[in-house]
C-alpha positions in Angstrom: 130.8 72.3 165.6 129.0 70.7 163.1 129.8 67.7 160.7 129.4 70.3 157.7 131.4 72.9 159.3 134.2 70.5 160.1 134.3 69.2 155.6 134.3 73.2 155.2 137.0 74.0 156.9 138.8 70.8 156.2 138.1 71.7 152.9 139.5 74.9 153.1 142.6 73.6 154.6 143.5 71.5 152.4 143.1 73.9 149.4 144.9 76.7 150.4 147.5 74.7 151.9 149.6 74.0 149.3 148.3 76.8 146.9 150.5 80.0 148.8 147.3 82.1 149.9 147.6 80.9 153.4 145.7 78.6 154.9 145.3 79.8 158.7 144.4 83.0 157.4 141.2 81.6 154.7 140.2 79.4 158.1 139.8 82.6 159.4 138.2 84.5 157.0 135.9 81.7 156.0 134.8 81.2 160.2 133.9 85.0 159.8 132.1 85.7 156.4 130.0 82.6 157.1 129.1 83.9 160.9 131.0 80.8 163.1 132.8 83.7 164.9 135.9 85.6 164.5 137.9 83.3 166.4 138.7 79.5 165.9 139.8 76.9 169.0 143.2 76.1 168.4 142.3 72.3 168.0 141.3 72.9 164.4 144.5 73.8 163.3 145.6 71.0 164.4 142.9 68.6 162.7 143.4 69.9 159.8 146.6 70.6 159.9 146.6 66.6 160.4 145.1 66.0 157.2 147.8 67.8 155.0 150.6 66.7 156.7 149.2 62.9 155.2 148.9 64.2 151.9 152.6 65.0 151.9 153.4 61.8 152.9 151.1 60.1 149.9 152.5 63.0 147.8 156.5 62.8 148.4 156.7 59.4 149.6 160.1 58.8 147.6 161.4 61.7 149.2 160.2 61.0 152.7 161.2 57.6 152.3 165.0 58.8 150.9 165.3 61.4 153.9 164.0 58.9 156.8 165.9 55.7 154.9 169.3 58.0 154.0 169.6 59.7 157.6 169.0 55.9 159.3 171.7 54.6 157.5 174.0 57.8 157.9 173.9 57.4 161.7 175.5 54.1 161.5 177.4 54.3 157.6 179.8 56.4 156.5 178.9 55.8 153.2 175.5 56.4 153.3 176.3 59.8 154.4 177.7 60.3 151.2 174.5 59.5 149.5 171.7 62.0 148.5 169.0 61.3 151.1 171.3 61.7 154.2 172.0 65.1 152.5 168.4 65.9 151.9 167.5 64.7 155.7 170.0 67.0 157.4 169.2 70.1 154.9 165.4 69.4 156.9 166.2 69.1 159.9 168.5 72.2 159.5 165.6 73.9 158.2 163.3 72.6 160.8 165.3 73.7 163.9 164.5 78.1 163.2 160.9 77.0 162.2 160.1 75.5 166.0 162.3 77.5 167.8 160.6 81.0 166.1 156.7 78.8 166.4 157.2 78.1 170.0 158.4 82.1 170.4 155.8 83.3 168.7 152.7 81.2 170.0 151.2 84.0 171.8 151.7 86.4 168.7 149.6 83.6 166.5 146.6 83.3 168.9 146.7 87.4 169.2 146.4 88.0 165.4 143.9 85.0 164.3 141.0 87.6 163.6 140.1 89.0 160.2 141.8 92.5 160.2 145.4 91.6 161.1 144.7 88.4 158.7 143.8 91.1 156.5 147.0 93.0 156.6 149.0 89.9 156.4 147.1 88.3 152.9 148.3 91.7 151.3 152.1 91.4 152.3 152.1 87.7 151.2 150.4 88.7 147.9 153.7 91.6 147.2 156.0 88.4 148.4 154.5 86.0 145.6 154.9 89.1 143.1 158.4 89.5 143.9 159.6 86.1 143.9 162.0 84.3 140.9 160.3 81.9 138.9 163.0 79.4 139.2 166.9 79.0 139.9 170.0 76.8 138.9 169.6 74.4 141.8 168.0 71.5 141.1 168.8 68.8 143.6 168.8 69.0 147.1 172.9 68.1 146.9 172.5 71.9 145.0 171.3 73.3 148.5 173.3 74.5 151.4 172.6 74.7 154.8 172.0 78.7 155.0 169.3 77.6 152.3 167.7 75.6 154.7 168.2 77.5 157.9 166.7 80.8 155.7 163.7 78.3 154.8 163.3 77.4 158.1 163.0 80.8 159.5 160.5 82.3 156.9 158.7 79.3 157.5 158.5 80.2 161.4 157.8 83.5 160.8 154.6 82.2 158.5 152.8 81.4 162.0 151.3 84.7 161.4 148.2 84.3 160.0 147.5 85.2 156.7 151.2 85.2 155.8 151.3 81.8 153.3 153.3 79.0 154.6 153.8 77.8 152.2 154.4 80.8 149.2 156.7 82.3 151.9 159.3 79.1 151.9 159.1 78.4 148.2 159.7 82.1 147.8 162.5 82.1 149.9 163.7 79.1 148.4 163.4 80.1 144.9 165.5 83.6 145.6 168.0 81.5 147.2 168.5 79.5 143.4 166.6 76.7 144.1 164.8 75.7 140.6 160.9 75.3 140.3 160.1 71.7 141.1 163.0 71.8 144.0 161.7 74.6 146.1 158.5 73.1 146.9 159.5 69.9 147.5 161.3 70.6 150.2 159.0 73.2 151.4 157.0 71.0 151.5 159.2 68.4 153.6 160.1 71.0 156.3 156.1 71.3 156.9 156.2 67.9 157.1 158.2 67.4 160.0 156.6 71.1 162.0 153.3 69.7 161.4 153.9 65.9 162.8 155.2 67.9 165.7 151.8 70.2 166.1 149.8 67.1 165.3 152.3 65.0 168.2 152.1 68.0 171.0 148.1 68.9 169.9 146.5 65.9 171.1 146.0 66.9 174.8 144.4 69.9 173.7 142.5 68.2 171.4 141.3 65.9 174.4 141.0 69.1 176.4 138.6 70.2 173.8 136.7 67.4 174.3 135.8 67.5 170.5 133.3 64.7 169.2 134.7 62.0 166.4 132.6 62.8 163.8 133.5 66.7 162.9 137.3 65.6 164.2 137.3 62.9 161.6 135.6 64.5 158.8 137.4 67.6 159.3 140.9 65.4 158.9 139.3 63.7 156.1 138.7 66.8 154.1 141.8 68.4 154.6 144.0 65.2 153.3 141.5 64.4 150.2 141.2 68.2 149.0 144.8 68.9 150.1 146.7 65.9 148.1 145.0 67.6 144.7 146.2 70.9 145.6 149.8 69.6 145.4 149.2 68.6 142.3 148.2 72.0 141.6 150.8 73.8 142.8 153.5 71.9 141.1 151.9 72.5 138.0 151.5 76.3 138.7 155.1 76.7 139.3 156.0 75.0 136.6 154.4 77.4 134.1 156.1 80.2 136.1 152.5 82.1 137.2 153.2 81.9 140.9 152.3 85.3 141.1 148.8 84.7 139.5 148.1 84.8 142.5 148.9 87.7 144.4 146.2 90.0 142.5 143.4 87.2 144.4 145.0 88.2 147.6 144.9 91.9 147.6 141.6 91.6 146.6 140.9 89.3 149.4 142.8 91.7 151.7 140.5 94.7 150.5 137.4 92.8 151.2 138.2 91.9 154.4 139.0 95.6 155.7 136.3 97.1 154.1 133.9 94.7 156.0 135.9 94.9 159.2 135.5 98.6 158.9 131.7 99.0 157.9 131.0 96.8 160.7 132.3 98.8 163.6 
C-alpha cells in the first residue's frame, strides 16, 4: 500500500467515524470504486481505527479523565463512588461488556461481509435507523442513565461490527430512544468506542506485525484518521444539536443504491 492510499483511507476513517454513515463500510466502498480491491487486510482497521480512538481522547478528555480518575478512587473510597465519574465509569464498562462479547462472536461474520454488496445492504438499514431515531430525551447526565441504557448501548454497538451498519449512529440512536438528551448520547457513545477500540488497537498489533506493514503508510494512515477524525466530532456534536441527524440517511440510501447497481452491472 501506498503512502497516498494509507492518508485516503485514514482520511476516510476518520470522517465517517464520528459522522453515523459508517466507517468500515466507506473503507470498503472507497477500496472498491477506486480499484484497490474488494477486500481490505484486517490491519487497517486497526490503523485507523488507532487514529480515532486518539481523537476521543483529545476530544473528551474531561470525561475520560472523570471516568478513569472516578472509578480509581471508587475501588478504594466509598465516597468516591458516590461521585459522578465512578457512575459514568461503570455505566462504560457495563456498556462495554455486550460490545466484546457480541465482536469476539461475530468476528467471522465481519470478515464474511466486508465486500461492497452486503456493505450495500447494511448503509440502507442504517440510513432507516438514523430516520427513525428521537432528536433528543430528558436525560442529561450520565447520573440520568441506567445500566440497561448502557448494556442496550453496548449491544447495538456490537452488533455495529457489520459493516456498513454505523457505529456510531447505531449507539447514539439507541441512546437517544432510551431518553438520553442530544449532547449526552454521543458522549458516551463515544466513550464505549473508546474502550472496544484500545482493545482492537491492544489485541491488533501481532497482526499488524504479521502483516509486516512498512511505517510510512502505518503512520500516515494513523495520522489521517486522528487529524480528520477530531474535526468530525466537532461535527457531529453540532449536527445533533440542531436536531438533523437524519440529514443524513437520504446520503446513505443513495450511497446504498449506487453500490448495488455497480455490483450488479458488473457481474
Amino acid at each position: 500500500m501506498t503512502v497516498l492510499q494509507a492518508i485516503v483511507l485514514g482520511a476516510v476513517q476518520g470522517l465517517t467515524e464520528f459522522l453515523p454513515v459508517s466507517s468500515s463500510g466507506h473503507l470498503v466502498l472507497v477500496n472498491y470504486f477506486l480499484g484497490w480491491g474488494e477486500h481490505l487486510p484486517l490491519w487497517v482497521d486497526i490503523a485507523t481505527n488507532t487514529g480515532t480512538l486518539l481523537a476521543v481522547v483529545v476530544h473528551l478528555r474531561r470525561d475520560v479523565a472523570a471516568a478513569l480518575g472516578g472509578f480509581v478512587s471508587g475501588l478504594v473510597s466509598a465516597e468516591a463512588r458516590r461521585r459522578p465519574g465512578w457512575r459514568l465509569a461503570l455505566l462504560v464498562l457495563a456498556g462495554s461488556a455486550p460490545t466484546v462479547a457480541i465482536g469476539l462472536a461475530l468476528r467471522g461474520v465481519f470478515e464474511a461481509l466486508n465486500a461492497p454488496l452486503p456493505v450495500a445492504v447494511a448503509l440502507a438499514v442504517t440510513g432507516v435507523i438514523l430516520w427513525v431515531a428521537p432528536r433528543s430525551g430528558p436525560k442529561r447526565e450520565p447520573a440520568d442513565l441506567t445500566f440497561v441504557d448502557a448494556v442496550v448501548a453496548g449491544v447495538v454497538q456490537g452488533l455495529a461490527v457489520v459493516p456498513g451498519v454505523s457505529r456510531s449512529g447505531s449507539t447514539i440512536a439507541a441512546l437517544l430512544a432510551r431518553g438520553a438528551d442530544k449532547e449526552l448520547a454521543p458522549r458516551v457513545s463515544f466513550l464505549l468506542y473508546l474502550v472496544v477500540s484500545l482493545g482492537v488497537a491492544v489485541l491488533g498489533l501481532r497482526e499488524v506485525r504479521a502483516a509486516q506493514v512498512e511505517a510510512a503508510p502505518l503512520l500516515a494512515m494513523t495520522a489521517a484518521s486522528f487529524v480528520v477524525g477530531y474535526l468530525a466530532l466537532l461535527s457531529v456534536f453540532a449536527v445533533l444539536r440542531r436536531g438533523r441527524f437524519r440529514a443524513f440517511s437520504p446520503y446513505l440510501w443513495v450511497v446504498s443504491a449506487a453500490t448495488l447497481l455497480s455490483v450488479l452491472l458488473s457481474r
